[in-house]
Structures are given as structure tokens and as C-alpha cells.
PyMOL Python script that loads the backbone (N, CA, C, O; Angstrom):
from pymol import cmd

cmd.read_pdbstr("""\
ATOM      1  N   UNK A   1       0.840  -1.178   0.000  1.00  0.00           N
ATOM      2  CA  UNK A   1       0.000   0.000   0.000  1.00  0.00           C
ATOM      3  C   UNK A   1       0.886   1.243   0.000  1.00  0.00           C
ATOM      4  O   UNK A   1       1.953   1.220   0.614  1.00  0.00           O
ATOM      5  N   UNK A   2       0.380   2.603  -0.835  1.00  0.00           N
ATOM      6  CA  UNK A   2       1.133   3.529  -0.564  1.00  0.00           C
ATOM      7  C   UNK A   2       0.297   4.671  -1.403  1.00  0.00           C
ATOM      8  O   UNK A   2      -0.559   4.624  -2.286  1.00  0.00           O
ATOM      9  N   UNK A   3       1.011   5.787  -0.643  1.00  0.00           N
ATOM     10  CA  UNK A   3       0.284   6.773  -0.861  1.00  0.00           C
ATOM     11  C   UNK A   3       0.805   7.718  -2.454  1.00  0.00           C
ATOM     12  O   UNK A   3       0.299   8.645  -3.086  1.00  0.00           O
ATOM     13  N   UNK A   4       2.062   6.879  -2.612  1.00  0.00           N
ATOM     14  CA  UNK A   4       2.586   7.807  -4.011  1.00  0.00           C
ATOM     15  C   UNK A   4       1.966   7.504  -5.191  1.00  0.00           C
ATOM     16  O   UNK A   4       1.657   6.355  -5.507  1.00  0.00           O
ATOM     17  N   UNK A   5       1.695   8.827  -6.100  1.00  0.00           N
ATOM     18  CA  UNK A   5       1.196   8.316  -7.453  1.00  0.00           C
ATOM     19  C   UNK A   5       2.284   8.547  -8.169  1.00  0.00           C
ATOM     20  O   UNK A   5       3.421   8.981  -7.983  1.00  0.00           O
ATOM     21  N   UNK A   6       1.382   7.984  -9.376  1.00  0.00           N
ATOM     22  CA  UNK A   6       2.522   8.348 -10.884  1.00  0.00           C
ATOM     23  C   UNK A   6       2.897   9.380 -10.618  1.00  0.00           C
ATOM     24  O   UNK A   6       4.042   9.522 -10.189  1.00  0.00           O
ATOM     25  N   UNK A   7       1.915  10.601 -10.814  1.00  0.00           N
ATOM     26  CA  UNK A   7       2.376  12.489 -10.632  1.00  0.00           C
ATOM     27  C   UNK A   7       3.636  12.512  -9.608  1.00  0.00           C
ATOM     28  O   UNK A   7       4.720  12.951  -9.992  1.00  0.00           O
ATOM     29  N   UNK A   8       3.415  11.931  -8.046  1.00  0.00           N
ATOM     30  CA  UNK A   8       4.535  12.065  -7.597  1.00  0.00           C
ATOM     31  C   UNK A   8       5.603  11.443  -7.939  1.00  0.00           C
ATOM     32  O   UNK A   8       6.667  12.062  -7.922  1.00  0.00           O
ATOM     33  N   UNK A   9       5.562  10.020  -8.345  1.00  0.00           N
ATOM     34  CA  UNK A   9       7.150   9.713  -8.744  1.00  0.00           C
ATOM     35  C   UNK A   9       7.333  10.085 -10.077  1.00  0.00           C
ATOM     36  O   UNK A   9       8.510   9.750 -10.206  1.00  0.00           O
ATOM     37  N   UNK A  10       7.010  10.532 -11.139  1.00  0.00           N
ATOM     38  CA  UNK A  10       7.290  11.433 -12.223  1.00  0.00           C
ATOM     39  C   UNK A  10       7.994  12.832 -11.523  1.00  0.00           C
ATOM     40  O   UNK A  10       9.205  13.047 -11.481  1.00  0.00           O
ATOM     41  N   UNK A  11       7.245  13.456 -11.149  1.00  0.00           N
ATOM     42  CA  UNK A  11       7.695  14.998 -10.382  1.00  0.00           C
ATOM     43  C   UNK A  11       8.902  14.316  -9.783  1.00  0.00           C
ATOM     44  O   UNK A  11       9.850  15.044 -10.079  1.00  0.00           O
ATOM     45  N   UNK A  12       9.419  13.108  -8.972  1.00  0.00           N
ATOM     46  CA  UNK A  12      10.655  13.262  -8.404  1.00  0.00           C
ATOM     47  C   UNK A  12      11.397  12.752  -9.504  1.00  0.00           C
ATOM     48  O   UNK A  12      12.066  13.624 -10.060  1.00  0.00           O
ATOM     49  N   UNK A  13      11.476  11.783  -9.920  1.00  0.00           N
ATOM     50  CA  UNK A  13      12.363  11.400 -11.268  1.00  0.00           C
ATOM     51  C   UNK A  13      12.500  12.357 -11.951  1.00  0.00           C
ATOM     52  O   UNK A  13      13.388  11.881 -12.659  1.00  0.00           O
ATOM     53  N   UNK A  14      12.348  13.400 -12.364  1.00  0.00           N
ATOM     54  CA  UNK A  14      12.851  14.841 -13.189  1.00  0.00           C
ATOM     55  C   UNK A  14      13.268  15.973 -12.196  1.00  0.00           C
ATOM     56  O   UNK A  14      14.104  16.741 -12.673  1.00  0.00           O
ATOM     57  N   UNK A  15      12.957  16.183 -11.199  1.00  0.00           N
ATOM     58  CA  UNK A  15      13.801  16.335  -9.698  1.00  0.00           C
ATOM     59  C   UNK A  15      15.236  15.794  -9.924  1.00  0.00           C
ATOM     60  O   UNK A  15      16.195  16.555 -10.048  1.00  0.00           O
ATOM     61  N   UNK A  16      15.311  14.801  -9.959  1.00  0.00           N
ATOM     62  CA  UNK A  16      16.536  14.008  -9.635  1.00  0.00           C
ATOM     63  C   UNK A  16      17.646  14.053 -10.921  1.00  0.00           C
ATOM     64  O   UNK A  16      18.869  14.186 -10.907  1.00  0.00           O
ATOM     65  N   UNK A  17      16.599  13.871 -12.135  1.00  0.00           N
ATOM     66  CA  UNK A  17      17.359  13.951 -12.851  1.00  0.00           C
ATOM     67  C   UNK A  17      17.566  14.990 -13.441  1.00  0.00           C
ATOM     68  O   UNK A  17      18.308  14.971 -14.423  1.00  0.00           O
ATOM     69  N   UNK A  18      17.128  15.864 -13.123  1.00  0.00           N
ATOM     70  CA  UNK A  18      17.108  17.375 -13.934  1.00  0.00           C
ATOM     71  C   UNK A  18      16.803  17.528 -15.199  1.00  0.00           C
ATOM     72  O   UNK A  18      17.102  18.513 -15.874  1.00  0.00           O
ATOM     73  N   UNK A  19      16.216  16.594 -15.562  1.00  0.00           N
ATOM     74  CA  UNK A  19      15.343  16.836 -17.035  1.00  0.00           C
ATOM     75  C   UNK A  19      14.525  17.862 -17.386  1.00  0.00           C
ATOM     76  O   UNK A  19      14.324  18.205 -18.551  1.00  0.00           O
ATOM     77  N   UNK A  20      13.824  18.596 -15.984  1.00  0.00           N
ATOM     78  CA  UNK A  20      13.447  20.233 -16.529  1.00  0.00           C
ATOM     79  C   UNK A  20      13.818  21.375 -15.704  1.00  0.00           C
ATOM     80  O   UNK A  20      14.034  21.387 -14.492  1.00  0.00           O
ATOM     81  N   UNK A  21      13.854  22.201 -16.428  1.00  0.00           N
ATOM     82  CA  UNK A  21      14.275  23.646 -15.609  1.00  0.00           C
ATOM     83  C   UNK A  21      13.454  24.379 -15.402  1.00  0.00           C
ATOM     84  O   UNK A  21      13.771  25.551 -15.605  1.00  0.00           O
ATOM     85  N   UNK A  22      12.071  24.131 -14.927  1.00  0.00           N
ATOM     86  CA  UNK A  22      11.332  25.008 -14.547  1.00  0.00           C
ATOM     87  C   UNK A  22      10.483  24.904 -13.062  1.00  0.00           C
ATOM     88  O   UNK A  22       9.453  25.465 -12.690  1.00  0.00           O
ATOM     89  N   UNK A  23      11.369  23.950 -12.403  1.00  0.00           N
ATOM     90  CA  UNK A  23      11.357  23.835 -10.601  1.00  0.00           C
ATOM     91  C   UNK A  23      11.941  25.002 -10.332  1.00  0.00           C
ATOM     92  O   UNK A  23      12.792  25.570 -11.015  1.00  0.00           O
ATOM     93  N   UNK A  24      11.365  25.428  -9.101  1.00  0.00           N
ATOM     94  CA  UNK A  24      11.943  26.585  -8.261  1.00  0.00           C
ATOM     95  C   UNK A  24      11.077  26.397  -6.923  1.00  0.00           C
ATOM     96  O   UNK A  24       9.893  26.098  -6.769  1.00  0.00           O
ATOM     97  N   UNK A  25      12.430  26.774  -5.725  1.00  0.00           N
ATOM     98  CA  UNK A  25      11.946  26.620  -4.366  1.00  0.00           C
ATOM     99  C   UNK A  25      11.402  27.621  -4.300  1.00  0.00           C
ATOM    100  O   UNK A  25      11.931  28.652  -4.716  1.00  0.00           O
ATOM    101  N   UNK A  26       9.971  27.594  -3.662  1.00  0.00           N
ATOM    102  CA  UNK A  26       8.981  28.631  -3.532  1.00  0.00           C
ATOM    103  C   UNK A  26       8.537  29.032  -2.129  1.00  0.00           C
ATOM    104  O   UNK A  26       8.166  28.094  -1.424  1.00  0.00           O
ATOM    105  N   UNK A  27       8.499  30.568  -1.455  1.00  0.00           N
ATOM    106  CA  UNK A  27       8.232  30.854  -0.436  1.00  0.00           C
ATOM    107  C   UNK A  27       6.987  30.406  -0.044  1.00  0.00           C
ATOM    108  O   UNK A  27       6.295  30.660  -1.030  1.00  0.00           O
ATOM    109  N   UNK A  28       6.290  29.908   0.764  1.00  0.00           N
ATOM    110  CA  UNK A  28       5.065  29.823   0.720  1.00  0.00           C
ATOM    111  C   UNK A  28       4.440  30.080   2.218  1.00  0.00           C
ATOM    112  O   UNK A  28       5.139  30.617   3.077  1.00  0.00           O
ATOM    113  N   UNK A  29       2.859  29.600   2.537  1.00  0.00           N
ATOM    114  CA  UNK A  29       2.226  29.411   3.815  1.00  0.00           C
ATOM    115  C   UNK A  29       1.851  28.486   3.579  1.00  0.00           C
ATOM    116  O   UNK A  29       0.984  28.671   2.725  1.00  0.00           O
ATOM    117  N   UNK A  30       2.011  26.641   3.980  1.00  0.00           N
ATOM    118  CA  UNK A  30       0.780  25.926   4.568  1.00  0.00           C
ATOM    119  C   UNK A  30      -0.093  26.282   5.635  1.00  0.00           C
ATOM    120  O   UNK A  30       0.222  26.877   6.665  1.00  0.00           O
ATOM    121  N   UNK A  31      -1.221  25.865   5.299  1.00  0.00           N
ATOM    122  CA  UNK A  31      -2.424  26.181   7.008  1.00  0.00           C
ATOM    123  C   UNK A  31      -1.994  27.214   7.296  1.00  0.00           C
ATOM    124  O   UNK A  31      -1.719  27.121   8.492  1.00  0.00           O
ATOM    125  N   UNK A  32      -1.690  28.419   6.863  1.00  0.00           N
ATOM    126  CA  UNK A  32      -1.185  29.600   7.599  1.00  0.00           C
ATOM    127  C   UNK A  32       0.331  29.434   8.403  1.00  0.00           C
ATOM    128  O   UNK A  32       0.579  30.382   9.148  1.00  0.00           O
ATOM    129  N   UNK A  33       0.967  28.774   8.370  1.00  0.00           N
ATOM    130  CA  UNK A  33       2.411  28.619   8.657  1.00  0.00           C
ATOM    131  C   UNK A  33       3.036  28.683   7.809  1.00  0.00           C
ATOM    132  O   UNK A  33       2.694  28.160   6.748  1.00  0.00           O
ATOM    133  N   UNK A  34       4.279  29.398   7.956  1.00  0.00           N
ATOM    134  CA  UNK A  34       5.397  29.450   7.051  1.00  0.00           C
ATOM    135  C   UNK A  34       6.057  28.047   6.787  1.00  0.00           C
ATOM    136  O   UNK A  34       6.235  27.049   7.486  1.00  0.00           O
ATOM    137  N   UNK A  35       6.353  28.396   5.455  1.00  0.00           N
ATOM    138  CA  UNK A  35       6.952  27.088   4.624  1.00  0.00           C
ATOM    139  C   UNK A  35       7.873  26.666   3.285  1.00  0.00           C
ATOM    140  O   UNK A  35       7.170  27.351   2.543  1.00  0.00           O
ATOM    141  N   UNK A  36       8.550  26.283   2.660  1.00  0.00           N
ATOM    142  CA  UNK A  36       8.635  26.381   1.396  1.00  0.00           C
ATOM    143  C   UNK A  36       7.969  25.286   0.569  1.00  0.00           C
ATOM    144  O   UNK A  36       7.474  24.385   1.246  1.00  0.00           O
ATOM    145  N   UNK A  37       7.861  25.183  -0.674  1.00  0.00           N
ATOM    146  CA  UNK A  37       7.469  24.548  -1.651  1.00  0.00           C
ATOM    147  C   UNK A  37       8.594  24.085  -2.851  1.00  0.00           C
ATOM    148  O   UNK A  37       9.319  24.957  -3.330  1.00  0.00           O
ATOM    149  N   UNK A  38       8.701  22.687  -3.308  1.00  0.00           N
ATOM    150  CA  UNK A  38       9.503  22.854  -4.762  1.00  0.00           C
ATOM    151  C   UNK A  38       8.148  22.565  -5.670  1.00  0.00           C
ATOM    152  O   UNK A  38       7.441  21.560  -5.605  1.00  0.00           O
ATOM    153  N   UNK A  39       7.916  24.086  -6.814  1.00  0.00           N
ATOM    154  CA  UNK A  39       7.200  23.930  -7.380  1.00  0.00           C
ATOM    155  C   UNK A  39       7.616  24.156  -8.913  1.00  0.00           C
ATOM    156  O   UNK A  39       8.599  24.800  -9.278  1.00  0.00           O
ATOM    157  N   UNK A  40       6.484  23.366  -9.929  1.00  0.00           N
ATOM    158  CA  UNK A  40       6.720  23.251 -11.044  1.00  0.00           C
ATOM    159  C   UNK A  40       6.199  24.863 -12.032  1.00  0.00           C
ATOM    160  O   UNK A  40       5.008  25.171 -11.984  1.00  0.00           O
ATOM    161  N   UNK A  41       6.796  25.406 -12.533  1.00  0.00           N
ATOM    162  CA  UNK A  41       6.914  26.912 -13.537  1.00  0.00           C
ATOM    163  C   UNK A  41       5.833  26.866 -14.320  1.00  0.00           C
ATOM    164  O   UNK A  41       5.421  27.777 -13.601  1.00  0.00           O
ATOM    165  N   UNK A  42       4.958  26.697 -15.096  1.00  0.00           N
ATOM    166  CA  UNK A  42       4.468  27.076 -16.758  1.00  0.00           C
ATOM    167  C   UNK A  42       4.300  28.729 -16.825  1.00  0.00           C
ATOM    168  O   UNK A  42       4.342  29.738 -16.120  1.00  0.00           O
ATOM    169  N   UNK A  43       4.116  28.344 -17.966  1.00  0.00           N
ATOM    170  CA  UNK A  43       3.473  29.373 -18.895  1.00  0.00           C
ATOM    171  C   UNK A  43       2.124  29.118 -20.079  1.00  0.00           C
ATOM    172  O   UNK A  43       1.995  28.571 -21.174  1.00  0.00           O
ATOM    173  N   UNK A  44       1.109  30.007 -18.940  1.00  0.00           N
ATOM    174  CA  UNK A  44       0.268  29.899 -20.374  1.00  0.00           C
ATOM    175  C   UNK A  44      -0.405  30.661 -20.312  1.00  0.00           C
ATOM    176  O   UNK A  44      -1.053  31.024 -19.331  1.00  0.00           O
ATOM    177  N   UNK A  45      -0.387  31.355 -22.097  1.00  0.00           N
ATOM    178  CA  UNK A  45      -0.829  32.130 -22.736  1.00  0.00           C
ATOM    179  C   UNK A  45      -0.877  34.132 -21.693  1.00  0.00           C
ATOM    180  O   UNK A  45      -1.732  34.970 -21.404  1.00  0.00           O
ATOM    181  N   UNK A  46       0.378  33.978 -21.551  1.00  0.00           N
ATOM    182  CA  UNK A  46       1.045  35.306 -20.880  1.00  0.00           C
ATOM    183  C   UNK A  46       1.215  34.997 -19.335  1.00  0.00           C
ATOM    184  O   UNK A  46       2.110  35.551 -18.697  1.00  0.00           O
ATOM    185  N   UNK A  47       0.124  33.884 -18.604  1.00  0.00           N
ATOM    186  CA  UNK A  47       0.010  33.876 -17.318  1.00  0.00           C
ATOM    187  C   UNK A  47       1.017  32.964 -16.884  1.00  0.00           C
ATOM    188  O   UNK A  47       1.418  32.072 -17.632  1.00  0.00           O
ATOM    189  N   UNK A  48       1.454  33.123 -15.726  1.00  0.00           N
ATOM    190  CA  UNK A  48       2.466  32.106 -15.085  1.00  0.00           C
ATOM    191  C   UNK A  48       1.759  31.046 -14.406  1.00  0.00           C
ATOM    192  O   UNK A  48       0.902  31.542 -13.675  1.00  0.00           O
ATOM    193  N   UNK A  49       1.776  29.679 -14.350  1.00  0.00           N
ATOM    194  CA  UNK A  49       0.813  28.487 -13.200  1.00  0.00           C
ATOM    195  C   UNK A  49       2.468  28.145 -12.316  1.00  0.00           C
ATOM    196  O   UNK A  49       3.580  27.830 -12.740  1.00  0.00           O
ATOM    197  N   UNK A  50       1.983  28.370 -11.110  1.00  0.00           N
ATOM    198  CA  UNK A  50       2.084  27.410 -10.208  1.00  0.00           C
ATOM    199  C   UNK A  50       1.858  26.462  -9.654  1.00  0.00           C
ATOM    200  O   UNK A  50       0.866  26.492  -8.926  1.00  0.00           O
ATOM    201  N   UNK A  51       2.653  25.194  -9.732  1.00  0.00           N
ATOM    202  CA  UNK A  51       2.139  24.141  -9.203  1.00  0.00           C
ATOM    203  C   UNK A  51       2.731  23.250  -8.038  1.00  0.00           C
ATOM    204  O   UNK A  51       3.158  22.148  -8.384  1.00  0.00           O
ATOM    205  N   UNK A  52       2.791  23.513  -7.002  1.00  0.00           N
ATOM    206  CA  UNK A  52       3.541  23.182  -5.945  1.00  0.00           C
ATOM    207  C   UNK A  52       3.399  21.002  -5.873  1.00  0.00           C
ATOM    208  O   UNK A  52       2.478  20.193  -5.770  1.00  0.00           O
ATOM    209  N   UNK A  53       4.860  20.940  -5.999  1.00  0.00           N
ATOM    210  CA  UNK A  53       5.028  19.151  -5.845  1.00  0.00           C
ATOM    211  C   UNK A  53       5.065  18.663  -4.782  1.00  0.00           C
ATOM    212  O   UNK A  53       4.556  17.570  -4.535  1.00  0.00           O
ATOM    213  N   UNK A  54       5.948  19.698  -3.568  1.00  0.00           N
ATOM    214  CA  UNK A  54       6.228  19.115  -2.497  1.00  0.00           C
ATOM    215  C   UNK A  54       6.468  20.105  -1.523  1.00  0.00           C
ATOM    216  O   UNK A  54       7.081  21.151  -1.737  1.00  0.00           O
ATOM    217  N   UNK A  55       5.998  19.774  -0.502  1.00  0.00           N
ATOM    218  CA  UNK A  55       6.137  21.234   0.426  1.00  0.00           C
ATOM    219  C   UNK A  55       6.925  21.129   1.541  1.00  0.00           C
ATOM    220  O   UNK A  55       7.117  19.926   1.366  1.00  0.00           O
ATOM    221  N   UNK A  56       7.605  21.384   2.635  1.00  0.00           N
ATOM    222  CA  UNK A  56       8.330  21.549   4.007  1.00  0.00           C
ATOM    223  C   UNK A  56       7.238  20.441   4.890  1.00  0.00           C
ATOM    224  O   UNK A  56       6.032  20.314   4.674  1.00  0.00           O
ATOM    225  N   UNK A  57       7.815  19.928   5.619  1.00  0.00           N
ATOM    226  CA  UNK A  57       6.690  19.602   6.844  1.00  0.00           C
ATOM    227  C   UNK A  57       7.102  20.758   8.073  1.00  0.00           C
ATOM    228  O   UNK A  57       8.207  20.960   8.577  1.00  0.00           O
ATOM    229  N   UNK A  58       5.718  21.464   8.366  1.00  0.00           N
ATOM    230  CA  UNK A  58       5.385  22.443   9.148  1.00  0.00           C
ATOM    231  C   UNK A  58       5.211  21.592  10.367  1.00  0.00           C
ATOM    232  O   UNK A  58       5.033  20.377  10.455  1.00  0.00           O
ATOM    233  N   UNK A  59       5.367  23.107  11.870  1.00  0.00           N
ATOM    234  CA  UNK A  59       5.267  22.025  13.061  1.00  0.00           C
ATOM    235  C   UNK A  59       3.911  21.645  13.558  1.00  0.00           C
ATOM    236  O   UNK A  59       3.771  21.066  14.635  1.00  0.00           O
ATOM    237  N   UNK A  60       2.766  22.012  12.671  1.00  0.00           N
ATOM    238  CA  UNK A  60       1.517  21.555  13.179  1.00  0.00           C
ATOM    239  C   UNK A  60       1.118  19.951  12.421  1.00  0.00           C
ATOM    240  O   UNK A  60       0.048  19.395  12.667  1.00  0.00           O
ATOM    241  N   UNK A  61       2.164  19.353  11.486  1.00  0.00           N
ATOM    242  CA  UNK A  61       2.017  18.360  10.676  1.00  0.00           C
ATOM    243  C   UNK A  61       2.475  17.008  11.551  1.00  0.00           C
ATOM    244  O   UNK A  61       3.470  17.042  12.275  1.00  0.00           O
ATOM    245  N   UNK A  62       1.923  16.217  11.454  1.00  0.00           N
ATOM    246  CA  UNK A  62       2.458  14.989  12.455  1.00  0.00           C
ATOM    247  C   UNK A  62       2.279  14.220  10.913  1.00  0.00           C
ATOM    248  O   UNK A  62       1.335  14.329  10.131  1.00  0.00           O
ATOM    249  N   UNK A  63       3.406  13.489  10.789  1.00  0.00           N
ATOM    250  CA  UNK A  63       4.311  12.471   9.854  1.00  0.00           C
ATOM    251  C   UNK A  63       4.016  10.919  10.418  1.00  0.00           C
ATOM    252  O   UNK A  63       4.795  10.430  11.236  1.00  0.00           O
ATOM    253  N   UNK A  64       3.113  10.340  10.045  1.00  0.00           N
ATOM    254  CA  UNK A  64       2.876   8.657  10.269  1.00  0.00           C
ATOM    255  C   UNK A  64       3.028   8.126   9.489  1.00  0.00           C
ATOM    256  O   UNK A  64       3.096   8.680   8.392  1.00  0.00           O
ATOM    257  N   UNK A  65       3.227   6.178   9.672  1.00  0.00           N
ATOM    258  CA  UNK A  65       3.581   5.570   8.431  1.00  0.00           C
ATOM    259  C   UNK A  65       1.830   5.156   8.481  1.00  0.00           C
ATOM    260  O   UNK A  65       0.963   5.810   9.062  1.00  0.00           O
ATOM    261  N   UNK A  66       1.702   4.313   7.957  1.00  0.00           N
ATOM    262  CA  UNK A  66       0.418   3.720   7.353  1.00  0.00           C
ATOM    263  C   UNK A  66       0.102   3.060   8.681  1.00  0.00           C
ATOM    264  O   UNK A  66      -1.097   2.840   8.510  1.00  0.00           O
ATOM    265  N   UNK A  67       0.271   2.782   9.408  1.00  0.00           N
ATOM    266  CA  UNK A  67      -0.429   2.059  10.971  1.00  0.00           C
ATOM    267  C   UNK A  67      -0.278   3.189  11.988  1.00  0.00           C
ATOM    268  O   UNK A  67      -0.299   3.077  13.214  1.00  0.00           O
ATOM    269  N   UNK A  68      -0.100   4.451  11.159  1.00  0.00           N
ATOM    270  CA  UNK A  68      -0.441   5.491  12.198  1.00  0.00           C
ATOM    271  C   UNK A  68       0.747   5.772  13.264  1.00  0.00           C
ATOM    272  O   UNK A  68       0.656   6.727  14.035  1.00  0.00           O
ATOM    273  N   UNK A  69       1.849   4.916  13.278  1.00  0.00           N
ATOM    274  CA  UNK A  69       3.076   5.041  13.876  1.00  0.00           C
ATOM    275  C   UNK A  69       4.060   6.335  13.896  1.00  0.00           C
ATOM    276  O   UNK A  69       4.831   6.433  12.941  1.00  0.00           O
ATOM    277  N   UNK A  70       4.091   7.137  14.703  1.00  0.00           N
ATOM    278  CA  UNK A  70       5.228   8.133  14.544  1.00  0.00           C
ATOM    279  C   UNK A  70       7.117   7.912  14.250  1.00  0.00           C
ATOM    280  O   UNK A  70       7.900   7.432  15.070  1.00  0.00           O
ATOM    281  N   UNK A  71       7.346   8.249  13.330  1.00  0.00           N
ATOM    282  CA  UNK A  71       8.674   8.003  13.349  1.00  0.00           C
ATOM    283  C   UNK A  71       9.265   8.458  14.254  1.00  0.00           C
ATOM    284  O   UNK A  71       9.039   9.596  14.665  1.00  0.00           O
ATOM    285  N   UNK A  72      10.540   7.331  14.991  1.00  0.00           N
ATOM    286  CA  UNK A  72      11.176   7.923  16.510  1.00  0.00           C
ATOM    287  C   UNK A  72      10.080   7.888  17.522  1.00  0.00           C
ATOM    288  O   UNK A  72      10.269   8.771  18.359  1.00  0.00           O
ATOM    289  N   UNK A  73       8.937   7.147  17.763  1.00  0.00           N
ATOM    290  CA  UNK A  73       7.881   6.996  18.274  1.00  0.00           C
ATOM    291  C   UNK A  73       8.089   5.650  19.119  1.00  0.00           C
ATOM    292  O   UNK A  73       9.170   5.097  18.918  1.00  0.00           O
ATOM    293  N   UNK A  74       7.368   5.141  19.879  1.00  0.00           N
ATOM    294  CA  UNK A  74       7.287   3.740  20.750  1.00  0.00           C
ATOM    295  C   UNK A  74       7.915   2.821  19.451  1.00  0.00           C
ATOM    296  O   UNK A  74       7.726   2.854  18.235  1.00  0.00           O
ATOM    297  N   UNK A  75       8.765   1.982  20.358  1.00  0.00           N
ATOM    298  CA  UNK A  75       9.008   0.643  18.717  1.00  0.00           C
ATOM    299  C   UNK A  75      10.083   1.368  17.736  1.00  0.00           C
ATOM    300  O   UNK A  75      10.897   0.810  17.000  1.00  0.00           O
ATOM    301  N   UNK A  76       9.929   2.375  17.871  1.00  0.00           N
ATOM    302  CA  UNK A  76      11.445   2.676  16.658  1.00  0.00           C
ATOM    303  C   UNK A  76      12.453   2.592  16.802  1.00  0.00           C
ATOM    304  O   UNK A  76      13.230   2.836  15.880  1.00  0.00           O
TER     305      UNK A  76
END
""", "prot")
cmd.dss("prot")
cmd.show_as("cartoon", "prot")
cmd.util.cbc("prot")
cmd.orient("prot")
């Protein structure tokens, strides 16, 4: 089981490999907390899209695996 899709492992495989140049680390807010983003550039038709791939984990975010386990948690 897992939570990654195609979109995400595509977005990291061109990450990694640098196959495009139109990532840029982006200032951002999650939930109203400060954060950054690596997001993907376009262009269309004069307007710029942003599309954020992956964002910071903020300190209101709690990180579990799939049984709800905290990493560095009981058992780790």
C-alpha cells in the first residue's frame, strides 16, 4: 500500500534527474504557517501556473507511516 502516485514519482524522477528547468523553491504558507514549496513553472498564454510538488513539513504536521506510527515513536 502507498500513498505515491505516478504524478509524484514522475515529479521526483525529473527532480533528480534534472530533465526540466522550470522547478523553483517557492516561499510559501501551509495552514497559515510558514513554509517552502519545490514547485513546477508554466506558462500559459502570458500567465504564469504554479504548481507546488512538495512542500516543508510544518510544526503543526504529524508524519505517520500507514499504521499510524510516529517516526522515533514507541518501537522505533
Amino acid at each position: 500500500m502507498t500513498n505515491i502516485t505516478t504524478a509524484h514519482r514522475e515529479a521526483f524522477e525529473a527532480l533528480r534527474d534534472a530533465s526540466f528547468e522550470n522547478f523553483a523553491l517557492f516561499s510559501c504558507f501551509v495552514n497559515g504557517q510558514p513554509a517552502s514549496a519545490i514547485v513546477a513553472i508554466t506558462e500559459d498564454r502570458g500567465e504564469y501556473l504554479i504548481k507546488p510538488l512538495f512542500v516543508t513539513v510544518t510544526d503543526a504536521m504529524v508524519l505517520t507511516d500507514h499504521e499510524r506510527s510516529v517516526p522515533g515513536g514507541e518501537g522505533a
